[in-house]
VEXDREN-2710 file (C-alpha; in Angstrom, 1 decimal):
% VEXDREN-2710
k/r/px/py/pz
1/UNK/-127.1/-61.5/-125.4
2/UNK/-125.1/-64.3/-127.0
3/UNK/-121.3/-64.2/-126.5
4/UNK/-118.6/-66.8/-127.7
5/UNK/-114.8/-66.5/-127.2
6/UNK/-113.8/-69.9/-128.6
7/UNK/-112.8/-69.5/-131.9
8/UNK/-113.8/-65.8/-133.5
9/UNK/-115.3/-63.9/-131.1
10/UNK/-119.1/-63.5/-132.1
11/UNK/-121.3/-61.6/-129.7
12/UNK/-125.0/-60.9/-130.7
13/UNK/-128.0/-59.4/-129.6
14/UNK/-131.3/-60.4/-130.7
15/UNK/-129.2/-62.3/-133.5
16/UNK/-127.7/-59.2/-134.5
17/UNK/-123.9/-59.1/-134.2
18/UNK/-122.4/-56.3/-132.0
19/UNK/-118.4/-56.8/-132.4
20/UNK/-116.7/-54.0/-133.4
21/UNK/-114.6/-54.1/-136.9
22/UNK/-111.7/-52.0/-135.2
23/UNK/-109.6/-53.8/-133.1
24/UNK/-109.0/-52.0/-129.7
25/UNK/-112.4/-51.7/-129.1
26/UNK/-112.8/-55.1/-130.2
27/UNK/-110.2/-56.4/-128.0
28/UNK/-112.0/-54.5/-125.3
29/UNK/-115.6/-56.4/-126.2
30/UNK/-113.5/-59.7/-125.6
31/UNK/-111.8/-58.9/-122.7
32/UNK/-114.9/-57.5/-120.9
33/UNK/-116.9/-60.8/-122.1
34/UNK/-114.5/-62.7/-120.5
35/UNK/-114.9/-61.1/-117.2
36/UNK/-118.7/-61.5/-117.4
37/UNK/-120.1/-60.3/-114.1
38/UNK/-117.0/-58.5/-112.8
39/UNK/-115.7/-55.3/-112.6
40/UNK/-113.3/-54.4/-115.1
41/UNK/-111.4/-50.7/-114.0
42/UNK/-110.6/-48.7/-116.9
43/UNK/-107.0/-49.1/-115.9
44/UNK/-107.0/-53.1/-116.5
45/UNK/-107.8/-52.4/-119.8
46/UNK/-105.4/-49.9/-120.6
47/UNK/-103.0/-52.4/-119.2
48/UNK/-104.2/-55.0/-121.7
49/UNK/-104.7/-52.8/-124.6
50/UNK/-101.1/-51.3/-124.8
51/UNK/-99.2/-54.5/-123.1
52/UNK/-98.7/-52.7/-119.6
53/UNK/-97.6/-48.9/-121.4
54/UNK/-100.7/-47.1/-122.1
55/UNK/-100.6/-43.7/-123.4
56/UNK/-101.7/-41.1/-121.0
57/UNK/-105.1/-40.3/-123.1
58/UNK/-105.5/-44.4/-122.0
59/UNK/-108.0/-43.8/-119.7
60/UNK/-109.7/-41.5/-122.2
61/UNK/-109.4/-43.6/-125.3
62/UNK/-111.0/-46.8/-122.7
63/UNK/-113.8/-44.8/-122.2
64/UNK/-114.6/-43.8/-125.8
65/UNK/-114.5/-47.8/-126.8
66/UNK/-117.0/-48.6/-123.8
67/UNK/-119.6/-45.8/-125.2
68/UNK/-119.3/-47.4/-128.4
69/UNK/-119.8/-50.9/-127.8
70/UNK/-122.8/-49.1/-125.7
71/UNK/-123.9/-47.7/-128.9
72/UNK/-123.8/-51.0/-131.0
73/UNK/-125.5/-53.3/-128.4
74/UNK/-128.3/-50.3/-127.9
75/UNK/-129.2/-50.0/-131.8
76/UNK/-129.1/-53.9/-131.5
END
């Protein structure tokens, strides 16, 4: 897997890109490639998703990004 965050961020696997075209879960992509190697509880990024007022379907709505981006680096 190849991630940059300078610029646009581009993350591919085996040259195929894997960012999302909607934003949230693109957002999400970024923020969890910027915490490479750490945990990142659900809850952090509701926080940074909704600017510290996350819906209460937050945790949810987290969840559903993460099994995307699953999705799209898997059928990479």
């Amino acid at each position: 897997m190849e991630i940059r965050v300078l610029g646009a961020l581009d993350v591919r696997v085996c040259g195929e890109s894997v960012v999302p075209t909607a934003p949230k879960p693109r957002q999400v992509l970024g923020l969890l490639a910027l915490r490479a190697d750490q945990v990142v509880p659900a809850g952090v990024l509701a926080e940074e998703l909704w600017s510290g007022r996350p819906p209460r379907s937050a945790r949810t709505t987290v969840q559903t990004y993460v099994l995307q981006l699953r999705d799209l680096i898997d059928r990479a």
